[in-house]
N, C-alpha and C positions, 0 to 999 in steps of 0.2 A: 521527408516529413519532419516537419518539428511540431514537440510537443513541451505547453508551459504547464506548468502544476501551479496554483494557486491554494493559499490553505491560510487562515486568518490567529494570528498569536494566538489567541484565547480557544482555538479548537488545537492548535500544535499543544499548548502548554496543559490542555486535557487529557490528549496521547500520550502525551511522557506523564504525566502523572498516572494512567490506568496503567503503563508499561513498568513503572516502579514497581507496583504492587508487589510483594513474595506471592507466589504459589508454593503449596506444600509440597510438591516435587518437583516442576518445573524450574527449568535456569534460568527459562526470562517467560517473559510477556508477548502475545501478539493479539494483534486486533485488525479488524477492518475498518474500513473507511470509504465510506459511501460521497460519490462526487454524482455532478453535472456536466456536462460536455459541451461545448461551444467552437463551433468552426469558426477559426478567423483567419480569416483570406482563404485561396484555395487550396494552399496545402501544410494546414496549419491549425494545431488543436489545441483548446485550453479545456484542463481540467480541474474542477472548481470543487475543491474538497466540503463537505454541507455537514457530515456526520461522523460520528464517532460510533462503533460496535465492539464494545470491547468481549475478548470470549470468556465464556463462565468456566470456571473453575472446573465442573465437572465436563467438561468438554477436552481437555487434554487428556493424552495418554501417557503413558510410563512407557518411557525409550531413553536409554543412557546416552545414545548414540550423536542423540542431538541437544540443543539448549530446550527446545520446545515443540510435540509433535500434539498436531489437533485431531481430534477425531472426526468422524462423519456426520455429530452433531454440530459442530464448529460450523463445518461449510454449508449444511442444510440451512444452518440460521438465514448466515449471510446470502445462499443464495435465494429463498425465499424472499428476504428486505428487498435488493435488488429488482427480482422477479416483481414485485407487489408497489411499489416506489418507482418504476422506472429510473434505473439510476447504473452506474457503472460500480465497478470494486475493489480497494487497494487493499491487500492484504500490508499490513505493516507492524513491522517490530525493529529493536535496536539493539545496536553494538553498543558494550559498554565503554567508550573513549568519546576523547575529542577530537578533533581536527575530520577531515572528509571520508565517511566510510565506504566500502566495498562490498560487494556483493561476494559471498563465500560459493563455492561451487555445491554443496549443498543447497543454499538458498534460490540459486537459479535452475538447478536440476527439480525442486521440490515446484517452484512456480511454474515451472514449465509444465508439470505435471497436472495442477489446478486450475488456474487462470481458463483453459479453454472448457473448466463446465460453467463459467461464467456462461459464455456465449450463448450455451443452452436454452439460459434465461432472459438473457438479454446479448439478441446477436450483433445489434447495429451499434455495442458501445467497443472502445477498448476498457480493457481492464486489466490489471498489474500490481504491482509491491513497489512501496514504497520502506527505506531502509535511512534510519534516522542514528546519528551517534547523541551524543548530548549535547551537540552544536551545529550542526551540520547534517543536511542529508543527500542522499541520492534516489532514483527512482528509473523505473522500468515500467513498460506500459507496452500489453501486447495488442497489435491493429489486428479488425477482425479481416480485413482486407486480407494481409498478407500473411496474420496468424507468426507472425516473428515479433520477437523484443524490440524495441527503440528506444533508446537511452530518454531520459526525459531529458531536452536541453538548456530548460529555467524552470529554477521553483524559486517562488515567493515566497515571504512569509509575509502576512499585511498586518501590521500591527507597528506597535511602537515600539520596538525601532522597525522600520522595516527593512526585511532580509531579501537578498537576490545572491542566487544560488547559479551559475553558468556552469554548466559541461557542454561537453563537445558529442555531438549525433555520433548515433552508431548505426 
C-alpha cells in the first residue's frame, strides 16, 4: 500500500510556528493534526492534512528523559476532535535540523503505544505521526487493517513553492 500525505504551506508554516513556541519546561513542541482520507485507486491512500491542534501548556508533563511527554489531557483532547469531527490523527513535532529527519526509537516505541487508541474512536481511519525538521519531513501512518506502520511514500507541501517529498515503502 501506498500512502501520500498532502498538507497546504500556510497550515505547515502554522505547525512550525506553534512548534517554536518555548514551553516552561518542555524541550520541544507537539501537536496534532487532524486530516481526511481519500482512497485513490485500489490500494492507495491520500491523507489530506485540514487542521492544526496544538497542545496546551498544561497538558505536558515533567520527564527529563524525553524532549516532550503529554499527559492524558493531551490525548483526551485530540481524541474527542477526531471522535466528534470524523476525522483521522497525526501526532506531530520536530527535530531541531535541516536536511531529511528520522524517527528516534523513542518516538516509534511512544507511537506505537498511542496511535491504536485512535482506532477506538475512529476505527475505519489510519492514524500516525508525522516528523518535520526545518525543511524536510517524514511520516508514518498505522493501517487499521493490518495495525503495522507504513512509511508514508509522498508528501506534498501545496503552496508556493510547491514541495514533494519521495521515500521508499516499508
Amino acid at each position: 500500500m501506498r500512502i501520500a500525505f498532502r498538507i497546504t504551506r500556510m497550515l505547515l508554516n502554522e505547525i512550525h510556528a506553534d512548534l517554536s513556541r518555548q514551553h516552561p519546561f518542555a524541550f520541544e513542541r507537539v501537536a496534532f493534526i487532524s486530516c481526511t482520507i481519500a482512497e485513490q485507486g485500489h490500494n492507495d491512500l491520500l491523507v489530506l492534512a485540514s487542521g492544526l491542534h496544538p497542545v496546551a501548556d498544561l497538558d505536558y508533563e515533567h520527564d527529563l528523559t524525553v524532549g516532550a511527554m503529554l499527559g492524558p489531557g493531551a490525548f483526551r483532547k485530540a481524541l474527542e476532535y477526531a471522535y466528534s469531527h470524523s476525522v483521522a490523527m497525526f501526532h506531530v513535532h520536530r527535530h531541531e535540523h535541516c536536511g531529511q529527519p528520522a524517527f528516534s526509537s523513542i518516538d516509534i516505541c511512544e507511537s506505537t503505544r498511542y496511535v491504536p487508541d485512535f482506532w477506538k474512536v475512529q476505527p475505519r481511519f489510519p492514524h500516525g505521526t508525522l516528523l518535520l525538521s526545518r525543511d524536510a519531513m517524514t511520516g508514518l501512518a498505522w493501517l487499521p487493517q493490518t495495525r503495522q506502520p507504513v512509511s508514508i511514500s509522498r508528501l506534498s507541501v501545496i503552496g508556493n513553492p510547491v514541495q514533494e517529498i519521495e521515500h521508499g515503502t516499508r
